[in-house]
C-alpha positions, 0 to 999 in steps of 0.5 A: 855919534856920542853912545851916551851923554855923562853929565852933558859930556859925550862919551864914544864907544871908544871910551868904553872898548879901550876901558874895557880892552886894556883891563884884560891886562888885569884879568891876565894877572887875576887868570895867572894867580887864581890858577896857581892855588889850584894847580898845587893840588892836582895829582899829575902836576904833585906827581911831577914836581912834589916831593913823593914817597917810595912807590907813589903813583898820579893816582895816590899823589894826592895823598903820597906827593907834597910840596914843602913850604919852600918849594911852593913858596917859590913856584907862587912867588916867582911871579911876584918876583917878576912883576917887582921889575916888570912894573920898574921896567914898565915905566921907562917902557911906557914912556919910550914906546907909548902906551899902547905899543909898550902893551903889545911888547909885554903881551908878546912876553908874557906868552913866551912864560906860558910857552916855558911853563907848558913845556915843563915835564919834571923839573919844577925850577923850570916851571918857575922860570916861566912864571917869573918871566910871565911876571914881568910882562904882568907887572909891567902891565900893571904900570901901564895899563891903569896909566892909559886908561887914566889918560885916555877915559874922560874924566867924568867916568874916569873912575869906573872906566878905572876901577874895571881893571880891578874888575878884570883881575877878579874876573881872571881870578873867577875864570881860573878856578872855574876852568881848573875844576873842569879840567882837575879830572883830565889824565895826565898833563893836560889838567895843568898844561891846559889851565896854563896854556889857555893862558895865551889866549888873553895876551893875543886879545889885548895885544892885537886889540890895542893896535886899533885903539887911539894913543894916551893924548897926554903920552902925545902932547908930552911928544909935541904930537898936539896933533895927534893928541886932539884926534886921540881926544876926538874918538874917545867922546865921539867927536867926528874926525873932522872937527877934531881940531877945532871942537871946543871940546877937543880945544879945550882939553888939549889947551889944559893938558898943554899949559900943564906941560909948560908949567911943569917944564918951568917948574924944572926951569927951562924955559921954553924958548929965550925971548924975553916978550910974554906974548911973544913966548906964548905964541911961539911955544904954541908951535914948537914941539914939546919935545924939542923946547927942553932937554930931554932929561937922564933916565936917572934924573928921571927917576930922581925927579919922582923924590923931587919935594917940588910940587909935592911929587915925593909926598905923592910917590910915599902915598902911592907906595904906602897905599899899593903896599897896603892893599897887598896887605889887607889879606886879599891875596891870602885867600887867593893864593892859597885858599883852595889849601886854607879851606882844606884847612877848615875840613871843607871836603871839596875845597875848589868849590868853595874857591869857586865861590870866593871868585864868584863874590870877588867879582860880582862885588867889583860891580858894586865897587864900580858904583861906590868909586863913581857916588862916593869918591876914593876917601870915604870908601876907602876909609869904612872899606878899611874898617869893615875888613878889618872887622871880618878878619878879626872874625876870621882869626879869633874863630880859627884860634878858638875852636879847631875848624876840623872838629867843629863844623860850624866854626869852618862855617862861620870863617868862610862866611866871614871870608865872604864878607871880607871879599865883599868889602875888599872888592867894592873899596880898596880892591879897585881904588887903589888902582884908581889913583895910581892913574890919578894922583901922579903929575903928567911928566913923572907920573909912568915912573910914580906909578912903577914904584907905587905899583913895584911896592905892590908885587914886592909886598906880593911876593913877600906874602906869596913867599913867607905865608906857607911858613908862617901859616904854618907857624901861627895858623889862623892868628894870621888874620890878626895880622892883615887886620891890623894892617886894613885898621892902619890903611883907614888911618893913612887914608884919612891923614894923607890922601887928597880927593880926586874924584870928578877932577880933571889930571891937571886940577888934582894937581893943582889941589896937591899944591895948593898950601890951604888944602888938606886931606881931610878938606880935599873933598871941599876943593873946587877949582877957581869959580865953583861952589863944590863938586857937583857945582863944578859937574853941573857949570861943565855940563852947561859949558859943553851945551853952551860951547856946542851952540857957540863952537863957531861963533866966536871971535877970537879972544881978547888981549889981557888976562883981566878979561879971561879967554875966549871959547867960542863966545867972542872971548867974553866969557874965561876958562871955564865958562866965567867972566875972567874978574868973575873967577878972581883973575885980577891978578893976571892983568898984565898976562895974555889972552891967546886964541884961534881965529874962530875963537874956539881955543884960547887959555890964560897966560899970568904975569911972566907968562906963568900959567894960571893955576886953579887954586881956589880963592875967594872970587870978587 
């Protein structure tokens, strides 16, 4: 039974679990970098790893203990270090294993760097060790991760079930600060042994979670296992198992994600079978396992192909990586890494508290951004949420320059407040989009390795500030902020110049968009496929699709021959694709093209001339 219908499609409780189990993958990563910020600053941990003057003890390390710039540079930044190559190993990983098995490996390494963390007793380099080595299983986690569930979650909450990955990240961000003010004032040790080793705890959820939890049906159709990936479909939308392969929904779904991997594999030109009969061919590699029709290519190929101009797939993976890199490069992370040392700065007393409110505007405003990703698309938040943090930076900076924070109250005041209004904007725009579309944007055969370099750029970028921030904080103090303003400003104008809008597409539609010759970003919002007046026309024809496919499912019969007349789908092959006469979509051009469906009419798809599969770019109808 369906937990709720969205805009008529039936969602499954699994949708929700898988959403909300794989995004602890992101709350690993926020629980990993709120921690550090804090854990700098506790006395035994100053005591053990800092450098100390003459006679410093645990009790006066605060005052006689201090890492230098370096030092606490690489203790921060190693993960970064480690989350660079985890995210490129993460794909191959992906691909090789599956999504869910490739998460319980990297669930079991990530607690094998908390292991060598705790265990640390005096020397730092081994502290950082275990840092790096948790990293690569988080960045690894980060290509996965928003990878599954933009495959798995149904395309009409797609962005929310998205978007929570991001909101795990500020949840595990939150939670660290809260459990580090509690245990700051525990003897010994166990202040940061125990901030760290509770750390474990949230692999094991995921990891022993995602066993029970079904396998991405596109990493699944990619394999052949068609099978396997209608069943996977099934419990995401709550269609009961046993008519799993002949729902129209289910049928549907997979007969799209199927013509998309054929046509990817023409595009690579190798044909799927030899013979030279269009119906012939349709038919015949409709039985034929995907992986056993082409050649598998090399790992470098592989990765070549991600720089391929083909069908728009280098223009995609620039846009992927400019965009993760901009994200590092709003100044989020700033106030993450080193807030807790930024609000002592300012001549805030007791800096983990104001933490503590930092985290708690992060996460509570990652729910609003759940909302503004699902009613108003990726472009226009992105755009004003570019502006508006680079505003309250500027604010940021020119108050820090101006007076000096230590003397003036209400100058320390006023750029808290205005780190606040940062968060705000961050959390609610580009904090959780642009995860969003790094599940999205990608074409279904490279879209593992698109997504490790977009998200590779990331922790590169990541790594950098967590690096050089303590020196060039040092340098220019405040006027940073001038920086990371800049940088939101030029994030608005890449957006508003590059990126197409996905919202309320299915995977292979927003590639169909990329490729079209007519579309342009700034147009992209206006770009339905064939037979739809906008957007929401598009959600509404779906909603009544699946309230006319549920009263049809089973009386069809069957499609009929040639592609002028469209493709059955439980109506007597009538009506097309997607619900509409096929001459009613403009389809004259498939006349010589084929019509395939089951014997009870509920599957079928559209076959062009040569057996190219029909694409949805719009034109006019007839």
């Amino acid at each position: 039974m369906a937990l709720f219908y969205r805009r008529g499609v039936p969602i499954g409780g699994v949708a929700i679990m898988l959403a909300l189990l794989a995004s602890m993958g992101g709350f690993i990563f926020g629980y990993d970098t709120g921690q550090i910020s804090d854990i700098l600053l506790m006395r035994d941990f100053l005591h053990r790893f800092a450098t100390c003057q003459p006679g410093a003890t645990i009790e006066n390390a605060t005052s006689q203990c201090a890492f230098n710039v370096w030092r606490s540079g690489l203790i921060v930044s190693l993960l970064s270090i480690g989350t660079l190559f985890g995210a490129l190993f993460g794909a191959p990983t992906a691909d090789l294993l599956g999504r869910r098995y490739a998460m319980v490996t990297e669930c079991m390494l990530f607690i094998v760097g908390v292991i060598i963390q705790i265990t640390s007793t005096n020397v730092w380099q081994q502290f950082a060790v275990g840092r790096l080595v948790s990293g690569l299983a988080v960045g690894a986690l980060s290509a996965a991760v928003p990878m599954y569930q933009a495959e798995t979650a149904p395309a009409m909450i797609r962005g929310a079930l998205t978007a929570t990955y991001q909101l795990f990240i500020t949840f595990g961000i939150f939670v660290a600060y809260c459990i580090s003010i509690g245990a700051r004032d525990i003897d010994g040790a166990g202040s940061w042994r125990l901030v760290v080793g509770i750390g474990i705890i949230w692999p094991f959820i995921l990891g022993t979670g995602m066993l029970f939890m079904p396998e991405s049906p596109r990493w699944l159709a990619s394999k052949g296992r068609y099978e396997e990936a209608h069943y996977s479909i099934a419990r995401t939308h709550a269609v009961p198992s046993s008519e799993a392969l002949t729902s129209p929904l289910t049928t549907r779904l997979i007969s799209e994600i199927r013509s998309n991997l054929e046509h990817l594999a023409r595009l690579r030109e190798k044909p799927l079978n030899d013979s030279s009969d269009p119906e012939k061919s349709i038919s015949s590699s409709s039985s034929i396992p995907h992986k056993q029709r082409s050649s598998l290519p090399s790992p470098l190929t592989s990765w070549l192909a991600c720089f391929s101009p083909t069908s728009k797939t280098l223009y995609r993976t620039l846009l992927g990586m400019t965009l993760q890199s901009l994200q590092q490069l709003t100044g989020a992370n700033y106030f993450f890494y080193y807030g807790a040392t930024i609000f002592t700065s300012v001549g805030i007393q007791d800096s983990f508290v104001t933490q503590i409110i930092l985290g708690a505007v992060n996460f509570g405003c990652t729910f609003g951004g759940l909302w503004v990703m699902e009613k108003f698309g990726r472009r226009t938040p992105l755009i004003i949420g570019g502006l508006w943090q680079s505003a309250w930076l500027f604010v940021f900076a020119a108050a820090g320059t101006a007076k000096d924070p230590h003397t003036d109250s209400n100058i320390g005041k006023l750029m808290i407040v205005s780190a606040c209004l940062f968060i705000l904007g961050y959390a609610t725009t580009w904090g959780p989009c642009i995860w969003i579309l790094i599940g999205e944007t990608f074409p279904t055969r490279t879209r593992a390795k698109q997504g490790a370099l977009a998200t590779a750029s990331n922790w590169l970028w990541n790594f950098l500030l967590a690096m050089f921030t303590p020196l060039i904080a040092n340098d220019i103090e405040f006027a940073y902020g001038f920086v990371f303003a800049a940088c939101n400003l030029a994030g608005a104008i890449v957006v508003y110049l590059f990126l197409y809008e996905s919202a309320h597409l299915s995977l292979e539609a927003v590639d169909d968009m990329y490729n079209d010759p007519e579309c342009r970003p700034w147009t992209s919002s206006r770009w339905v496929p064939v037979g739809y007046k906008d957007r929401m026309d598009l959600v509404e024809q779906r909603k009544a699709e699946e309230a006319e496919a549920g009263a049809e499912g089973g009386a069809g019969a069957g499609a009929e021959v040639g592609g002028a007349e469209g493709v059955g789908a439980g109506g007597g092959g009538k009506k097309g694709y997607y619900g509409f006469e096929g001459k009613e979509e403009g389809r004259e051009e498939h006349e010589v093209g084929v019509g395939v469906g089951n014997g009870n009419g509920s599957e079928g798809r559209i076959e062009g001339v040569n057996g190219t599969p029909y694409t949805m770019a719009p034109k006019e109808t007839v």
